[in-house]
Backbone bond lengths (Angstrom), bond angles and torsions (degrees), N, CA, C in turn:
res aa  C-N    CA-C-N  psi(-1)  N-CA   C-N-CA  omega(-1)  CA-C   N-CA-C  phi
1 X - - - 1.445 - - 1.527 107.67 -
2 X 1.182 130.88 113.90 1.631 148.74 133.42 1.141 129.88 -34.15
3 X 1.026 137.93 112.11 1.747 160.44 166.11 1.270 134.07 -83.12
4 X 1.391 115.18 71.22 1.146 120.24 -151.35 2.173 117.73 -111.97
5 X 1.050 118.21 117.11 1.746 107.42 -179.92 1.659 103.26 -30.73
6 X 1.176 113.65 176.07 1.291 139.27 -176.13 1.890 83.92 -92.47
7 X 1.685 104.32 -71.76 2.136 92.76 171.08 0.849 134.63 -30.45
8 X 1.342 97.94 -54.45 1.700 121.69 -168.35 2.412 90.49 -53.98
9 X 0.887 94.02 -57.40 2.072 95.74 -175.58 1.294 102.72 -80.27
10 X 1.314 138.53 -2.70 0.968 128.02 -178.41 1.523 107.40 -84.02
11 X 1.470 113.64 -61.52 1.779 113.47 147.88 0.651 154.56 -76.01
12 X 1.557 125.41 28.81 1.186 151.46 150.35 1.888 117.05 -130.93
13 X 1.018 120.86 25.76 1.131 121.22 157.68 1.618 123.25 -20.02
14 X 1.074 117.13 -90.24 1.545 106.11 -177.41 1.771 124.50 -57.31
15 X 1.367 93.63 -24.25 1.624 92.26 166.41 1.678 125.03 -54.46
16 X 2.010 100.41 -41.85 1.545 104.69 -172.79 1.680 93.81 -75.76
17 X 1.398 97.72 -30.18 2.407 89.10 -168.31 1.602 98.52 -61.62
18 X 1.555 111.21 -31.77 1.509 91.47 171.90 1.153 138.14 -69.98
19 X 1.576 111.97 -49.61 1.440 119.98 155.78 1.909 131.64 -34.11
20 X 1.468 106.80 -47.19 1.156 127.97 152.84 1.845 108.48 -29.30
21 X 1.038 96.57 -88.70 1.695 109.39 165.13 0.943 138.86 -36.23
22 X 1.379 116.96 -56.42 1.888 120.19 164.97 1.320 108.34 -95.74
23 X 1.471 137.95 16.73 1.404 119.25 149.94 1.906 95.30 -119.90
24 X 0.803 121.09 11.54 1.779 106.14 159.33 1.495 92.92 73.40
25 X 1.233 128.92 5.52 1.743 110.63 -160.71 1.719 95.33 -112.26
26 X 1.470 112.50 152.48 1.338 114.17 -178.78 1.768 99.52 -104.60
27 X 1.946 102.99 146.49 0.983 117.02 -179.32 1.602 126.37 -103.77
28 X 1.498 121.86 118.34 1.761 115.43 -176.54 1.378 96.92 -81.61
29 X 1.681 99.68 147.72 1.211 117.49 -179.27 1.563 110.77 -117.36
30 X 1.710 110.88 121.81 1.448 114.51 -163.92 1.295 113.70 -116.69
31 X 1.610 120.89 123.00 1.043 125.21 161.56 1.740 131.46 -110.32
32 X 1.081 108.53 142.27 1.545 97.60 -169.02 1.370 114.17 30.89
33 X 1.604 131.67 78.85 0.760 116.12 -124.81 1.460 141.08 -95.20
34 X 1.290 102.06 123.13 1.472 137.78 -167.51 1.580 102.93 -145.68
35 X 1.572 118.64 121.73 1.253 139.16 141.94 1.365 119.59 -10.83
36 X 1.257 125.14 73.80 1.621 130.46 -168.77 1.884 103.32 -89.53
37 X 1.078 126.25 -47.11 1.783 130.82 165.94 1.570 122.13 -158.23
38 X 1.280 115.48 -161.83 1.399 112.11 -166.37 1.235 87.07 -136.83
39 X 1.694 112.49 166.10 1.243 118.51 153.97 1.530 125.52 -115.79
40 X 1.485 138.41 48.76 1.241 135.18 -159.42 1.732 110.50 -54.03
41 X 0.989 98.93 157.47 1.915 125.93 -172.63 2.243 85.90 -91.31
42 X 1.141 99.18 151.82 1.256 117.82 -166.92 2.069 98.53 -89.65
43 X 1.101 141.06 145.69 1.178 125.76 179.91 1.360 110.07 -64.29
44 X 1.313 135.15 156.83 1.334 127.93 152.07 0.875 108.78 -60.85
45 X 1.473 100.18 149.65 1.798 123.12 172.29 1.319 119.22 -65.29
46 X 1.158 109.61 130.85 1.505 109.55 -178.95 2.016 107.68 -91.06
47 X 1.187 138.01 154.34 1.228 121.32 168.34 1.144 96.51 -124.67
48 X 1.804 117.62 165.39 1.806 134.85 -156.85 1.289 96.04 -44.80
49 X 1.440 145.49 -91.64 1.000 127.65 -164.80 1.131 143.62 -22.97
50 X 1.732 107.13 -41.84 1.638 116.38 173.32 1.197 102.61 -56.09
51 X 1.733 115.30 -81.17 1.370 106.51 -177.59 1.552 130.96 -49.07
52 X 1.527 120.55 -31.67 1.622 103.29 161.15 1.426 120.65 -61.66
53 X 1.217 132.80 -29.58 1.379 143.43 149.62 1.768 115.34 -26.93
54 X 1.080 82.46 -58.92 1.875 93.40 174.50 1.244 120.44 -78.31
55 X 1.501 133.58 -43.48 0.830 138.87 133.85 1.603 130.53 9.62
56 X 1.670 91.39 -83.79 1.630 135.81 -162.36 1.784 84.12 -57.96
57 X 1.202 120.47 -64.36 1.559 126.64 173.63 1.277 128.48 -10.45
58 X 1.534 99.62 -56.59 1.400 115.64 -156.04 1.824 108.30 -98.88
59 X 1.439 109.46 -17.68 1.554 120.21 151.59 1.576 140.91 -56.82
60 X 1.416 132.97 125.03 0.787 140.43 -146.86 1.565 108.29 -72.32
61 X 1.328 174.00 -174.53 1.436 164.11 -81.76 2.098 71.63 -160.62
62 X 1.252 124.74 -83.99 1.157 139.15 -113.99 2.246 83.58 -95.31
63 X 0.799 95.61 -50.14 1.930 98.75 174.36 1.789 110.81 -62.70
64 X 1.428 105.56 -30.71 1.631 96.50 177.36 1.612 95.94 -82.15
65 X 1.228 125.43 -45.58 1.707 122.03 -171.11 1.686 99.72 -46.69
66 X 0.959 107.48 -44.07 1.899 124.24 -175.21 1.473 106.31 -46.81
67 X 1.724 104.62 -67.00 1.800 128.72 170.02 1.444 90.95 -29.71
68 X 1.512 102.50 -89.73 1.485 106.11 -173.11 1.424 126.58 1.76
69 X 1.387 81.33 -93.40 1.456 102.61 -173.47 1.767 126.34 -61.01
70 X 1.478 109.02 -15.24 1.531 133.90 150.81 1.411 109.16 -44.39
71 X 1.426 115.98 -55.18 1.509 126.81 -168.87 1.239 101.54 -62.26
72 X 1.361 105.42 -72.55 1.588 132.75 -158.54 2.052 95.09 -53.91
73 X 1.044 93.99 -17.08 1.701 103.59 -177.84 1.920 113.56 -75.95
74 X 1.366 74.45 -53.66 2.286 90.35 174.66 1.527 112.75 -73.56
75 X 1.239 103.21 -17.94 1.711 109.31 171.64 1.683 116.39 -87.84
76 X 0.845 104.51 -12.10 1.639 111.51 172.76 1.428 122.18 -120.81
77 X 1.745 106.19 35.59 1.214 136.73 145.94 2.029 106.74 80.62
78 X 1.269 83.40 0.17 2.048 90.91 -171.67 1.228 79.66 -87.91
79 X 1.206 100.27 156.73 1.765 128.52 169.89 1.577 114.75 -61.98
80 X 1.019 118.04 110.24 1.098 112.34 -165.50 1.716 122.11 -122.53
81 X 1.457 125.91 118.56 1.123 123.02 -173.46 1.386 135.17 -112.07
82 X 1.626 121.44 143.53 1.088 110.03 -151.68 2.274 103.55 -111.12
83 X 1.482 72.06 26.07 1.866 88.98 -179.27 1.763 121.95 -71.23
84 X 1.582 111.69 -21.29 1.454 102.76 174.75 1.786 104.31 -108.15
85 X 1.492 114.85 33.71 1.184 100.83 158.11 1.741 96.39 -103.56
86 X 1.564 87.22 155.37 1.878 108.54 -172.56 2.116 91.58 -92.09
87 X 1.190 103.86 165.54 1.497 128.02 -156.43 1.410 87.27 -85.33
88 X 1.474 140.75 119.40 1.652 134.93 175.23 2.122 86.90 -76.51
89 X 0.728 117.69 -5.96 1.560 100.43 -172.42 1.764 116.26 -108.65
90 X 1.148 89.87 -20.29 2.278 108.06 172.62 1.615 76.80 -54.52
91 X 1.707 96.26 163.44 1.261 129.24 179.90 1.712 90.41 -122.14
């Protein structure tokens, strides 16, 4: 975390949004000084795989085999449905 004047970002603005950005680190913003806001970096994007990846994890042996083979179903151009997998989050 970075400690930066309210001046100090005020004239240099795009320098800290960059820094912000390519070091991942969030910046406090100080006025008289006291902690007035932050500037946090946005998460990286995850794309489908990651999150089915993560996903895929948290599913039980017999609902990911299901996923699977759901996928592997829409990829080989047949219609493919994802209606007899059960909800990993229902109670």
């Amino acid at each position: 975390m970075k400690t930066l004047s309210v001046t100090e970002v005020s004239r240099n603005f795009s320098l800290v949004l960059d820094e912000v950005e390519r070091d991942q680190q969030e910046v406090v913003l100080v006025r008289n000084k006291r902690s007035i806001a932050r500037l946090i970096p946005e998460p990286q994007g995850q794309n489908a795989l990651e999150m089915l990846g993560d996903l895929y994890r948290k599913l039980d042996d017999e609902t990911a085999e299901l996923l699977s083979k759901a996928i592997a179903k829409g990829r080989s151009t047949e219609v493919g449905t994802l209606a007899e997998l059960k909800d990993p989050w229902a109670s």
